[in-house]
C-alpha positions in Angstrom: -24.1 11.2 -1.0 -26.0 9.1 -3.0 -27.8 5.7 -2.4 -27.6 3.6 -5.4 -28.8 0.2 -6.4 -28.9 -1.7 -9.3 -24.7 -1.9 -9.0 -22.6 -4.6 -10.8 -21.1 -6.4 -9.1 -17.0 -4.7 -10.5 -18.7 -1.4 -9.9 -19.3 -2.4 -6.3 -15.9 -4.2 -5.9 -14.4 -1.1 -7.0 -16.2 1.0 -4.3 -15.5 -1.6 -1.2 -12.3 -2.2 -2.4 -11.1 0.9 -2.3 -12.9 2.0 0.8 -11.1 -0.9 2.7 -7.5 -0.2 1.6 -7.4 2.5 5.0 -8.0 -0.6 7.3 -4.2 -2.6 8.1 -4.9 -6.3 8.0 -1.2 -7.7 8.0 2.2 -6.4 7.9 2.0 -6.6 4.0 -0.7 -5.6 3.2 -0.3 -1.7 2.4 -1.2 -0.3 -1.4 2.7 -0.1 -2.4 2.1 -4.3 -2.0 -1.4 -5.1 -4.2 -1.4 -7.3 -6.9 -0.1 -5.0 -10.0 -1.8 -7.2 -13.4 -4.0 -5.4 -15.4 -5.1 -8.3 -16.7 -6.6 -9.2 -13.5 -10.1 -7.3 -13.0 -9.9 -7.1 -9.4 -6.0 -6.6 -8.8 -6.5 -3.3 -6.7 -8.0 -5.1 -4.0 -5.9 -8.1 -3.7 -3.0 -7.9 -1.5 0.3 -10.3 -0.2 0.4 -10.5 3.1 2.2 -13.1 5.4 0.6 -15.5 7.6 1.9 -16.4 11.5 3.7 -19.9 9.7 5.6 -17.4 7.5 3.7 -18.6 4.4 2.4 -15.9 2.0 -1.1 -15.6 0.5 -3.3 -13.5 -1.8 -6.2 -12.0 0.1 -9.3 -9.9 -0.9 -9.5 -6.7 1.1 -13.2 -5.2 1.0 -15.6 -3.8 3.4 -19.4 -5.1 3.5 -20.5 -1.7 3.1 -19.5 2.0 3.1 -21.8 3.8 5.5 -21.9 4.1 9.1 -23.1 6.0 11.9 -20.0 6.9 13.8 -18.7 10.4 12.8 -15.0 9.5 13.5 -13.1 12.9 13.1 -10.2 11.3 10.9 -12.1 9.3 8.4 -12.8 10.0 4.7 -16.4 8.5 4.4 -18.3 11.1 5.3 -16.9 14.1 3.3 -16.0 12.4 0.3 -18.5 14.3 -2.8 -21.0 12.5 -4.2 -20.3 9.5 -2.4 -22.3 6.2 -3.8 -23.4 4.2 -1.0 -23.7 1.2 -1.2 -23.4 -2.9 0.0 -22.7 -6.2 -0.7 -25.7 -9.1 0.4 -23.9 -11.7 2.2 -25.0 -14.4 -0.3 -23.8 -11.7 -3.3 -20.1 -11.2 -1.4 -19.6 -14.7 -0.7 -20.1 -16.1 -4.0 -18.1 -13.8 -5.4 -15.2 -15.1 -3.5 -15.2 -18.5 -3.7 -15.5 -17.8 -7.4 -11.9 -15.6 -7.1 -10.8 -18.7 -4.1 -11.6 -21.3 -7.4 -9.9 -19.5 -10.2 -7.0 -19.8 -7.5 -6.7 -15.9 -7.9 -7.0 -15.6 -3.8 -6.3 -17.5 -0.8 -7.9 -15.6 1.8 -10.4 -13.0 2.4 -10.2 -9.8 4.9 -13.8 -8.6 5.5 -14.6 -5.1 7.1 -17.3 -3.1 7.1 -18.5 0.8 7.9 -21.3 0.5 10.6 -24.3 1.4 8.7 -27.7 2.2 10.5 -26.9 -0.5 13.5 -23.6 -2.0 13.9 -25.3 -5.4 15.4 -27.5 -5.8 11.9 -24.1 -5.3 10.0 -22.1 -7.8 11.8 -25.1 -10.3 11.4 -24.7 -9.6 8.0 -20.9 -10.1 8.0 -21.0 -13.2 10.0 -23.4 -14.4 7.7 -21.5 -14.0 4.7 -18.8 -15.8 6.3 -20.7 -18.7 7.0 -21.9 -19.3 3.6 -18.5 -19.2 2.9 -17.4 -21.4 5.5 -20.1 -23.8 5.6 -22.0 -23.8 1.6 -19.2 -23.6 0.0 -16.8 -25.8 2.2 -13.9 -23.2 2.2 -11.6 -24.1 4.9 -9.0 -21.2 4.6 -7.7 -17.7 5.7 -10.4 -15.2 6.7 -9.8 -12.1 8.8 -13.2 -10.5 10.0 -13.3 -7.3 11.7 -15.2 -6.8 14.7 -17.7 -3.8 15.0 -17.6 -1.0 18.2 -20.8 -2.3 20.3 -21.8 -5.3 19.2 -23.2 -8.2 20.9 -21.4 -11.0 22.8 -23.1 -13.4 20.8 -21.8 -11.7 17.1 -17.7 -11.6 19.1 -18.9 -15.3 19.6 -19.6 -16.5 16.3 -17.1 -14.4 14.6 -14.3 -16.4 16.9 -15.8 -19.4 15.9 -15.4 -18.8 12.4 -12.5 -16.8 11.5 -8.7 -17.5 11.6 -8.4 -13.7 13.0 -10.4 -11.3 14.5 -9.6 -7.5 15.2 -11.0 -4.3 16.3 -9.6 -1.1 16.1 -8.8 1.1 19.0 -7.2 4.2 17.1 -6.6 6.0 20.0 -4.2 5.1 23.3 -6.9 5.7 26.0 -10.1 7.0 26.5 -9.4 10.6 26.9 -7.6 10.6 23.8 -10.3 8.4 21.9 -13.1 11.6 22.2 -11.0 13.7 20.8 -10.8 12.0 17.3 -14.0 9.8 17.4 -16.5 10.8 20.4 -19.2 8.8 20.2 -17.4 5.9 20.5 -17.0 4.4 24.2 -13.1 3.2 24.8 -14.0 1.1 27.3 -17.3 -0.6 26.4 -17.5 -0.5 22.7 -13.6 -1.5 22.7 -11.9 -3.4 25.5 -14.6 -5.1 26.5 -14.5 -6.6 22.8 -10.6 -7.6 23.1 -11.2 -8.6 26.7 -14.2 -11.1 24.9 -11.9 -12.5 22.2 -9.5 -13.2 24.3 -11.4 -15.4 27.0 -12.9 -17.5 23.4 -9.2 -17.5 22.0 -8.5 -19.3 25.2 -11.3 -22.0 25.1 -11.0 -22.3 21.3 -8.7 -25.4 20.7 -7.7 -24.3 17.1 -5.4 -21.5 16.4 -6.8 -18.5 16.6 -5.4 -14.9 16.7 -6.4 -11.2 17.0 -5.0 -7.6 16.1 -5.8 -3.6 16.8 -4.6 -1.1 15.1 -3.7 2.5 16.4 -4.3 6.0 14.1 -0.8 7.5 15.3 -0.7 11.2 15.8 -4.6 12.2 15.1 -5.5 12.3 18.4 -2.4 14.1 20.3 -0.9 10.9 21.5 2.5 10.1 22.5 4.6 7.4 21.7 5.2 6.4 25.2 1.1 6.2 25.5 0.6 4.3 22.6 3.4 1.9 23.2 2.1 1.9 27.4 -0.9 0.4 25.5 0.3 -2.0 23.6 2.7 -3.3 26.3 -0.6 -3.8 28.0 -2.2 -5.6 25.4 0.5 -8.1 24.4 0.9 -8.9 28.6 -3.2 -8.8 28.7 -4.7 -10.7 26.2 -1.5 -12.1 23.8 -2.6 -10.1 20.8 -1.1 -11.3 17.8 0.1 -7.8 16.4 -0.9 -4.1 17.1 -0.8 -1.8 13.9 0.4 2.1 13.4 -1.1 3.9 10.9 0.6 7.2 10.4 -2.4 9.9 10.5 -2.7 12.1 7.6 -5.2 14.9 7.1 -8.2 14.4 4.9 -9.8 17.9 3.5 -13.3 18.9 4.8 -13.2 16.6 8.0 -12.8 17.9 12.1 -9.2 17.1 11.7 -8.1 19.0 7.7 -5.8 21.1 9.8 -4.2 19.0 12.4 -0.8 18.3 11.2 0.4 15.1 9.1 2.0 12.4 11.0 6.0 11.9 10.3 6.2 8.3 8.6 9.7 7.9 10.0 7.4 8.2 13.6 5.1 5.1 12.5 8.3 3.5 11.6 9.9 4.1 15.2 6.8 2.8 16.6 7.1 -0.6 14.6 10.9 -1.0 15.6 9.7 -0.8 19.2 6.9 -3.3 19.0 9.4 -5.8 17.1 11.8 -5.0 20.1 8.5 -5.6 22.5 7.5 -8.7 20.9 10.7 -10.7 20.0 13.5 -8.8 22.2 12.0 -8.9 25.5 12.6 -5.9 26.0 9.9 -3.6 28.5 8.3 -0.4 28.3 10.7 1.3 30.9 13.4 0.3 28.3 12.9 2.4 26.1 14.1 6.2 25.9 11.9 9.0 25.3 12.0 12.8 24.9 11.0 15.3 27.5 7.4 14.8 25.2 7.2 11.6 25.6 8.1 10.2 22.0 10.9 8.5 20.9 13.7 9.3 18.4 13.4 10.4 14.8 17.1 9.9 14.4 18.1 7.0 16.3 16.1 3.9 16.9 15.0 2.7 19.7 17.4 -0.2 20.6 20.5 1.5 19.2 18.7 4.6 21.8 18.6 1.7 24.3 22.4 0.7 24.1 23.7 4.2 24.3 21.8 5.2 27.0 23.1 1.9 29.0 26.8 2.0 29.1 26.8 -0.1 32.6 25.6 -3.2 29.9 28.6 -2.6 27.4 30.7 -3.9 25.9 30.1 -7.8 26.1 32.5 -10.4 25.2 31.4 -11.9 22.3 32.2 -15.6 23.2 31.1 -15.5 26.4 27.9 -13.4 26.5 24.6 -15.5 27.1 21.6 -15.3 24.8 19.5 -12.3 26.4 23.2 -10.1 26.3 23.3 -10.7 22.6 20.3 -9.9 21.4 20.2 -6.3 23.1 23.5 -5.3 20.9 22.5 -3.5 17.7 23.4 -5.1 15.2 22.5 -8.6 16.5 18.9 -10.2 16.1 17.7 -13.4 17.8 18.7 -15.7 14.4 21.9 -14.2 14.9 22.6 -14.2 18.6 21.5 -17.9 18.1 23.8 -19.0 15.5 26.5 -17.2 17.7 26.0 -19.2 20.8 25.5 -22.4 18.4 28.6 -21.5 16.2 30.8 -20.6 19.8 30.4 -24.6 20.9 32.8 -25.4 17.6 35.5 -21.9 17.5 36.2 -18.8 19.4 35.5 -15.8 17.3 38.6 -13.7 16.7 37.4 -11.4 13.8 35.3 -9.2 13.0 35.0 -11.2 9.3 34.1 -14.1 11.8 31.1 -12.2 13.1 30.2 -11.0 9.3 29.8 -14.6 8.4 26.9 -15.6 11.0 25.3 -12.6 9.7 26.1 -9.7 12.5 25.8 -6.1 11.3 29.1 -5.2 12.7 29.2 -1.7 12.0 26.1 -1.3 14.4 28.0 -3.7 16.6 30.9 -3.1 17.0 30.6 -0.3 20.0 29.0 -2.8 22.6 31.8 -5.5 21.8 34.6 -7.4 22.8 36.1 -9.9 20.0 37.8 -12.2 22.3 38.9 -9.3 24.8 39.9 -6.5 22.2 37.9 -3.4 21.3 37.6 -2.1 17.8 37.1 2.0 16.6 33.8 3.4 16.2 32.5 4.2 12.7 32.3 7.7 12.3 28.3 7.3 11.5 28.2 5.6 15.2 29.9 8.5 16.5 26.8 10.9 15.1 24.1 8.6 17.0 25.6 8.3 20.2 26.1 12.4 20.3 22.1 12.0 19.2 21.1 9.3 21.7 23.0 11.5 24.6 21.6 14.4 23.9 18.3 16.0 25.9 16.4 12.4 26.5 15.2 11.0 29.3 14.5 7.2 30.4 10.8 7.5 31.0 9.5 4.5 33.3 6.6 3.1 32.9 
């Protein structure tokens, strides 16, 4: 590892930049979804993602620095060879964005940082950047700013005050699970404490305000069922906006080179649940888990639900109330909306009926009545409930 200074100020862009891309900001904003111009400098660390209004922005994605103290078991800092260290000066980082903010080339900024020597000093330094941001140069848009294992109230503070969003990463379900990937980190004090601080200044804090966490899935011997007990928890808790999966995958020379890949089809599941979680009502004790404790590769989770709950089906598609239609596959909350909106003017009598409010009938169609009358399950259908039936059990929570 080398120290250098005397860095431009691309070279160090490129270094940040790409040291960053590991840390999930928002739903969008994964490589497959940077900003692909050549003729843009900087395009590998600007990234789409989509705000809570459903507006989309350009944000830069870069971390403050790349060293840190923590010896975290999954993470690629340490081991990479000949690794230039190296930072951005608040007053260096900030100017350099408002310059891209200007040019109109971004619209937001996601700031991150490795620890360094002491993680209060770094977040100082963040904060500070930020504020010359916020208050220099009069920029009165989207900033994410992630919050550092351990650091003072007064930093959490000041970070709420001047961010949109705020997040700090738990990786790991639990404590016990937390030393096995990154032991010198505290779960409770270094972590929760931080949400449980956010929170409490969300709540005085008139504007709106938000905050995430993100889970490394798999690197630590979790479950599904674990990770999702958590992040029932934290949605009930402390309204987080979002939680994040990111599937583990094994990095050569670190703790954790042989502990086996995560499945991406696993992450997947675990995102299907949370949507069900957040915007389905639905609870932990819902949701159908293996003997292990994970859910389904091959079915997922609500059509899991539905097959394992054959005292709920079918419904009646023109009587059913709101809550009955959105726990049918097939049938979303737009959708079970514009059904109960579309029932006040006509009966549905067809499954073309049903097509044209925008039902997925095929997933449908086994937990419905079209005015009284069943219809034949596709063959597909026939596959995941044979799946769905087969060695699970309804773990509660």
């Amino acid at each position: 590892m080398l120290i250098k200074k005397g860095i431009d100020i691309l070279e160090k862009v490129k270094i940040l930049g790409d040291a960053a891309k590991y840390d999930i900001c928002l739903s969008s904003c994964f490589g497959k979804g940077r900003i692909r111009d050549p003729r843009n400098p900087y395009y590998k660390w600007i990234y789409p993602v989509a705000l809570p209004n459903g507006s989309k922005i350009l944000i830069l994605k870069v971390l403050l620095k790349n060293y840190c103290e923590k010896n975290c078991f999954y993470c690629i800092n340490p081991v990479l060879d000949n690794r230039v260290l190296t930072n951005f000066l608040p007053e260096e980082l900030s100017k350099f964005f408002i310059n891209l903010a200007n040019r109109r080339m971004v619209h937001g900024l996601f700031l991150s940082s490795g620890m360094g020597n002491d993680p209060n000093r770094t977040m100082e330094e963040m904060l500070k950047t930020v504020e010359i941001i916020r208050k220099k140069y009069r920029y009165h848009g989207y900033i994410h700013l992630k919050i550092l294992p351990g650091v003072k109230y007064e930093y959490v503070e000041k970070a709420v005050e001047l961010a949109n969003r705020v997040s700090i990463n738990l990786e790991a379900p639990n404590k016990k699970k937390l030393k096995r990937i990154a032991p010198e980190k505290d779960f409770e004090n270094d972590l929760i404490q931080k949400i449980k601080w956010i929170h409490a200044l969300i709540k005085k804090n008139p504007e709106r305000k938000t905050q995430t966490t993100q889970f490394v899935v798999g690197a630590s011997g979790d479950t599904d069922y674990e990770i999702l007990n958590t992040t029932d928890w934290l949605y009930r808790n402390f309204n987080l906006w979002r939680v994040y999966f990111s599937a583990f995958q094994p990095v050569p020379k670190t703790p954790l080179e042989g502990h086996p890949p995560t499945n991406l089809l696993r992450e997947h599941r675990l995102y299907q649940a949370d949507f069900l979680i957040r915007y389905y009502g639905f609870s932990l004790k819902q949701f159908v888990f293996d003997k292990n404790g994970n859910l389904s590769l091959e079915v997922d989770p609500k059509m899991n639900w539905a097959i394992n709950s054959p005292e709920r089906f079918p419904i009646e598609i023109n009587k059913a109330d709101y809550e009955e239609l959105i726990k049918v596959p097939g049938i979303g909350p737009k959708t079970a909306k514009k059904i109960i909106v579309e029932r006040k003017k006509f009966r549905f009598h067809s499954i073309e009926d049903l097509k044209n409010v925008g039902v997925i009938v095929k997933r449908a169609l086994p937990f419905i009545l079209i005015n009284g009358k069943s219809y034949s399950i596709p063959e597909q259908l026939k596959l995941n409930f044979e799946t769905g039936r087969r060695n699970l059990t309804l773990l509660t929570a």
